[in-house]
C-alpha positions in Angstrom: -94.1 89.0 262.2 -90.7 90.3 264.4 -88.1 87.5 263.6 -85.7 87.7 266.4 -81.9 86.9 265.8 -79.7 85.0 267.8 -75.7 84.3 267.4 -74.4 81.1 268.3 -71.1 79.7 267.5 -70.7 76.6 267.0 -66.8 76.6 268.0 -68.2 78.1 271.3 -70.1 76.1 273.6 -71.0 78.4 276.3 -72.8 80.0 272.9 -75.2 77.2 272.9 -77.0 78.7 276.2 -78.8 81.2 273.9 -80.5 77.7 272.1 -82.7 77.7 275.5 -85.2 80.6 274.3 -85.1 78.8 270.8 -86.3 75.4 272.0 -88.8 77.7 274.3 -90.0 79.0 271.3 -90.2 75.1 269.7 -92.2 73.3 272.4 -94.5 76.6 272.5 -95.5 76.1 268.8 -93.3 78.3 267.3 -91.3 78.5 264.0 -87.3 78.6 264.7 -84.7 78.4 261.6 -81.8 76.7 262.5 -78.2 75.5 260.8 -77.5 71.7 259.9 -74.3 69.9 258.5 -76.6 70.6 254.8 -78.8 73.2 254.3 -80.3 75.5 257.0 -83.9 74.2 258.4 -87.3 75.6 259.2 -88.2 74.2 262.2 -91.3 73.2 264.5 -92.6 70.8 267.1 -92.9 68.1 264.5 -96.1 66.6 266.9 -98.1 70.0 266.7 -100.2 69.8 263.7 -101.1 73.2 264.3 -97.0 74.6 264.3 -96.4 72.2 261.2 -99.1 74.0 259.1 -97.6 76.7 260.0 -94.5 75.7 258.3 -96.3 75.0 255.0 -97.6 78.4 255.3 -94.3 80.4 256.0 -92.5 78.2 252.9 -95.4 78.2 250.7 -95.1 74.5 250.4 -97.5 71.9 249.1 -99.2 70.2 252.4 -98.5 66.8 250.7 -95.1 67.0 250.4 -94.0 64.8 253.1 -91.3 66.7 256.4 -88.0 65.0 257.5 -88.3 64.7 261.5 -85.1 65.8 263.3 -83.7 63.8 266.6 -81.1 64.1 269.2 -79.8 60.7 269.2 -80.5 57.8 266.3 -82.4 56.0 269.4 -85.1 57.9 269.4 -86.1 57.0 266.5 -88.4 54.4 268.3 -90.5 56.8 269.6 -91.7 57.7 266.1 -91.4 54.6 264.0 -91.4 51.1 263.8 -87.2 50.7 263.3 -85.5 47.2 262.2 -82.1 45.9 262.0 -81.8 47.7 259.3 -82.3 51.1 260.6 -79.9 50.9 263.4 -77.0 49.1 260.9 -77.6 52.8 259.2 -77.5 54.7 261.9 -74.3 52.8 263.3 -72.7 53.7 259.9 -73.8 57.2 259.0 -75.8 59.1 262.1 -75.4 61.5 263.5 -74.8 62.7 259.8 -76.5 63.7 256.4 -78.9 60.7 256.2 -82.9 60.6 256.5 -84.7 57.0 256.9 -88.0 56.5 255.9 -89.8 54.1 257.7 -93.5 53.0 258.9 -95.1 55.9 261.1 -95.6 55.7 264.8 -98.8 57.5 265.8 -97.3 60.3 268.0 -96.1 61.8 264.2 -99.2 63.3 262.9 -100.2 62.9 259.9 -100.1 67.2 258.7 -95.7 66.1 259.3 -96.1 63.0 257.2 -97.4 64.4 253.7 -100.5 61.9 254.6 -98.5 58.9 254.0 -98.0 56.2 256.3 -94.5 56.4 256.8 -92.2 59.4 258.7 -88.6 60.7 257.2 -86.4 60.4 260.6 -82.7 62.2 260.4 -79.9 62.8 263.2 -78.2 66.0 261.8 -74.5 65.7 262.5 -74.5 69.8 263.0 -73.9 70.3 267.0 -75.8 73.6 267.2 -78.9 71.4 265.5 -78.2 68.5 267.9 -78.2 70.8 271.0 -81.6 72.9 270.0 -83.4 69.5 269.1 -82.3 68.0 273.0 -82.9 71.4 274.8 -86.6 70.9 273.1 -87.6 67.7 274.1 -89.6 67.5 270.6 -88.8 65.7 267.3 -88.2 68.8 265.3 -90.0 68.8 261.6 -87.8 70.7 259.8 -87.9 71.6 255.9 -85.1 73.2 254.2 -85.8 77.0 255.4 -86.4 79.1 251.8 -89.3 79.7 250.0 -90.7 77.0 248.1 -89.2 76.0 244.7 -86.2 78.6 245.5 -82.2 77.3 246.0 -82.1 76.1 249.7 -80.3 78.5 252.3 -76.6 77.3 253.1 -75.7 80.6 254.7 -77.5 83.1 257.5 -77.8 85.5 255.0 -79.8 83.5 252.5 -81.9 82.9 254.9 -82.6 86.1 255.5 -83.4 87.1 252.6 -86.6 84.4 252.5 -87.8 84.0 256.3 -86.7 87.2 258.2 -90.9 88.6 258.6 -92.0 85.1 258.4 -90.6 82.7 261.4 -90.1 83.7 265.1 -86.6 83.1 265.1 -83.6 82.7 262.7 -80.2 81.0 264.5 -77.3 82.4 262.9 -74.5 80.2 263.0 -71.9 79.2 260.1 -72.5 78.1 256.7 -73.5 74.4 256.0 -70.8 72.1 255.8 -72.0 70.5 252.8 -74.1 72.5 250.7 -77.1 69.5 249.2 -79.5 68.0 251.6 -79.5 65.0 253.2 -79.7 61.1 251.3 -83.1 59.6 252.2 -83.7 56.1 252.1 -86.6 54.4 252.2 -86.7 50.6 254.3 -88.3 48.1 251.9 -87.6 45.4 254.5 -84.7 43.8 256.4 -82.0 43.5 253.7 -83.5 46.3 251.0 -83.0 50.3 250.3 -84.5 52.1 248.1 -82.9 55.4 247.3 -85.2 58.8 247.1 -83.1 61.0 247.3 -79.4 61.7 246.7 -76.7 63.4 248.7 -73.6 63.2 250.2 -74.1 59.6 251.6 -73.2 57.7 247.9 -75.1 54.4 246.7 -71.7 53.1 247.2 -71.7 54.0 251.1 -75.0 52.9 251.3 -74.0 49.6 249.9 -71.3 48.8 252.2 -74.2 48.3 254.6 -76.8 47.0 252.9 -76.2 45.0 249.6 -79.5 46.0 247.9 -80.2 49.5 247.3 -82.5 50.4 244.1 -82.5 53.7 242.9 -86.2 55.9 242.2 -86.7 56.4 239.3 -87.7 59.9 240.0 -84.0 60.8 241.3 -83.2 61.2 237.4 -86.7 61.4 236.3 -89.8 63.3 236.5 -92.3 62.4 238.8 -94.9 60.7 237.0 -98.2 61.7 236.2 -100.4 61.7 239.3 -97.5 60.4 241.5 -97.2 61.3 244.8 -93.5 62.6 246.5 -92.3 59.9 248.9 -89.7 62.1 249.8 -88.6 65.9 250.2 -86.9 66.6 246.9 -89.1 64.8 244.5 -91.5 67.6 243.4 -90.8 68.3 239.2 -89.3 71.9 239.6 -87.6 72.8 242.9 -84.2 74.2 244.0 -85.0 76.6 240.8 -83.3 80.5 240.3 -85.8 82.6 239.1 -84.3 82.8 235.3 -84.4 79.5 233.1 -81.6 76.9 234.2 -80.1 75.2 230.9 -78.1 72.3 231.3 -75.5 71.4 228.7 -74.7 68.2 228.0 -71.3 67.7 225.7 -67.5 68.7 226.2 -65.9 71.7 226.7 -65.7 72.4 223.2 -69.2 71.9 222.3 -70.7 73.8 225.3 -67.4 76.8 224.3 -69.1 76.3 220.3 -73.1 76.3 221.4 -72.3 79.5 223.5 -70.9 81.6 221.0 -74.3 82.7 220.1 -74.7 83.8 223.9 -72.6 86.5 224.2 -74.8 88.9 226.3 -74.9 90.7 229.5 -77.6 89.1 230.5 -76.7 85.3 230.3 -74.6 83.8 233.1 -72.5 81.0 232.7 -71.3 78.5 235.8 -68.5 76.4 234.3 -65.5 74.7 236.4 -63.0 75.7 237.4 -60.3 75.1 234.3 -63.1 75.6 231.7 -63.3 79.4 232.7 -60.8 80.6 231.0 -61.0 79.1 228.0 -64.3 79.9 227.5 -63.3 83.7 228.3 -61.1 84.4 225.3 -64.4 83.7 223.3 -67.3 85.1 225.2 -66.6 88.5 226.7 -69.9 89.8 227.8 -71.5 87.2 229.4 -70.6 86.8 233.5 -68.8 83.5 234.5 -69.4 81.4 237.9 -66.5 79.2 239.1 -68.3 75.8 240.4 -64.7 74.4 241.3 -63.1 71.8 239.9 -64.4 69.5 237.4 -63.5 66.7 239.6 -63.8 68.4 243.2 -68.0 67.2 243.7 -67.7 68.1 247.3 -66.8 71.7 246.2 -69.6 72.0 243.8 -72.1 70.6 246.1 -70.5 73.2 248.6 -71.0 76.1 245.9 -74.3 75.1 244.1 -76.9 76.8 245.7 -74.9 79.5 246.7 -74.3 80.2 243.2 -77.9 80.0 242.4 -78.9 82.3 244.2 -76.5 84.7 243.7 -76.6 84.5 239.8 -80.5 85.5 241.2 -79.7 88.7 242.2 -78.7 89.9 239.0 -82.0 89.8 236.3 -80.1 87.5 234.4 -82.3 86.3 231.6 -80.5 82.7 231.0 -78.3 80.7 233.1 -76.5 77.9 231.9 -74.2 75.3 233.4 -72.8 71.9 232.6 -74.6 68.8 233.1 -72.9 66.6 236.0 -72.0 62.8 236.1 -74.3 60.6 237.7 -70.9 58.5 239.9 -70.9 58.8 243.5 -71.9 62.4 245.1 -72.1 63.9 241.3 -76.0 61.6 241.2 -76.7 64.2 244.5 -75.6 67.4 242.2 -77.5 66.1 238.7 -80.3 65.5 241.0 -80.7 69.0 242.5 -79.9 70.4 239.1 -82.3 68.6 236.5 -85.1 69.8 239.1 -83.5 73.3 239.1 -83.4 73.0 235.4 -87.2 71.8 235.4 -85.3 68.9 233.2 -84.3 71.3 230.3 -81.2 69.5 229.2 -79.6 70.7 225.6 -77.2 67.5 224.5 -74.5 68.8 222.5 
């Protein structure tokens, strides 16, 4: 397949006249990759069954993992599913912005969109260029995070290059994601309840100042259990995985410098923060270090984790090993994304 490329800007609004052959391409069927305040998208008519298969097929995706549905305005989330008080308390608070709502399905989202469940995974991306696309449409766009599946999600035009030029009609290329992690979801128990799927930059704290109860999945810290089925995007056991073993340490700087002294080899990488580096330096010398940022700068590391990923990718390495995050505010979003990367192999020191 030709991928065609278009530039838009999002500092530039006249730019945003080239989104018109994009959302051509949407409401004809067509595959379109676009940015978001998170991760770039893959994106489709999410009422097309036909178009939505055909995002499955260009990511290599399970066809019961469930696809968030992007919208222009938090309103139109009636057209798709049966909303509450609830919902629009959320979307007062935090839309447009880095949140997905589950709720019970409408029928005009087919059921090739929802996973086969009975509920649809609505977001407002805060990202103008997304906002514009989705309007000039006039569809709900499905829209997965646009890599292959199981890979680091794209925050950059040229990640996503390297995984959908040849497979999609069109890649938008526009600036790197704001954030870096994919949206929260949360799922609507009822009137007054939340129930957490999936982390991000939208803390249980946040959440909380709207809604009093919010219960956390199991799976965000766990593995999915046998036979379970993914409620969310996200919950799969392995995803957001480099192509070399991901080793999570778990223990101070000391123990992680102590437990690495018998890793001093080209091909092991090491992502450490950002005043760990050098101390770990004047006892490793071979192996290649990864600044994450700060210890306590979790928007930075959100910012730099897939990047780093996929760049430590590159390389052959035949190791990779990086510090196990807190689980307090957006650090949950960050262990979550990298106990799946990890494939849950956590050494505690």
């Amino acid at each position: 397949m030709k991928t065609k490329i278009i530039k838009v800007n999002i500092n530039n609004r006249s730019s945003f006249n080239k989104l018109k052959s994009a959302a051509e391409l949407i409401r004809n069927g067509k595959l379109v990759v676009f940015p978001t305040e998170t991760v770039y998208g893959l994106g489709a008519d999410a009422t097309d069954t036909n178009a939505v298969r055909n995002i499955y097929k260009a990511k290599g995706r399970p066809s019961d993992n469930p696809l968030i549905v992007h919208i222009a305005n938090p309103q139109d989330a009636e057209k798709y599913a049966y909303t509450n008080s609830l919902y629009y308390k959320l979307a007062d608070k935090f839309m447009p912005g880095p949140l997905t709502v589950i709720m019970k399905s409408k029928s005009s989202i087919p059921k090739t969109t929802r996973g086969g469940l009975d509920t649809v995974a609505i977001r407002c991306p805060q990202n103008a260029v997304a906002r514009k696309l989705i309007e000039y449409s006039k569809r709900p766009i499905a829209a997965p995070s646009a890599n292959l599946s199981g890979s680091p999600s794209p925050t950059s035009f040229k990640h996503v290059c390297d995984d959908m030029n040849g497979r999609v009609n069109m890649i938008i290329n526009s600036s790197d994601s704001d954030f870096g992690l994919e949206s929260t979801i949360v799922k609507i128990e009822d009137e007054n309840t939340l129930t957490l799927l999936r982390p991000g930059k939208i803390t249980v704290d946040d959440l909380r100042g709207v809604c009093e109860k919010v219960n956390v999945a199991h799976a965000v810290t766990e593995e999915l259990k046998e036979g379970e089925r993914a409620l969310s995007p996200g919950m799969k056991y392995r995803h957001y995985s480099p192509k070399a073993p991901l080793i999570l340490l778990d223990g101070s700087i000391e123990k992680i410098s102590e437990y690495l002294s018998g890793e001093d080899d080209s091909h092991t990488a090491v992502i450490l923060y950002d005043e760990d580096i050098d101390i770990l330096k004047e006892h490793l010398m071979n192996v290649d270090f990864y600044n994450f940022g700060a210890s306590n700068d979790r928007l930075t590391q959100a910012h730099r984790l897939f990047y780093i990923l996929r760049e430590v990718d590159k390389k052959g390495y035949k190791k990779i090993f990086a510090p196990l995050p807190s689980q307090e505010g957006i650090g949950l979003a960050l262990y979550n994304r990298m106990i799946r990367a990890s494939a849950h192999n956590i050494i505690k020191l």
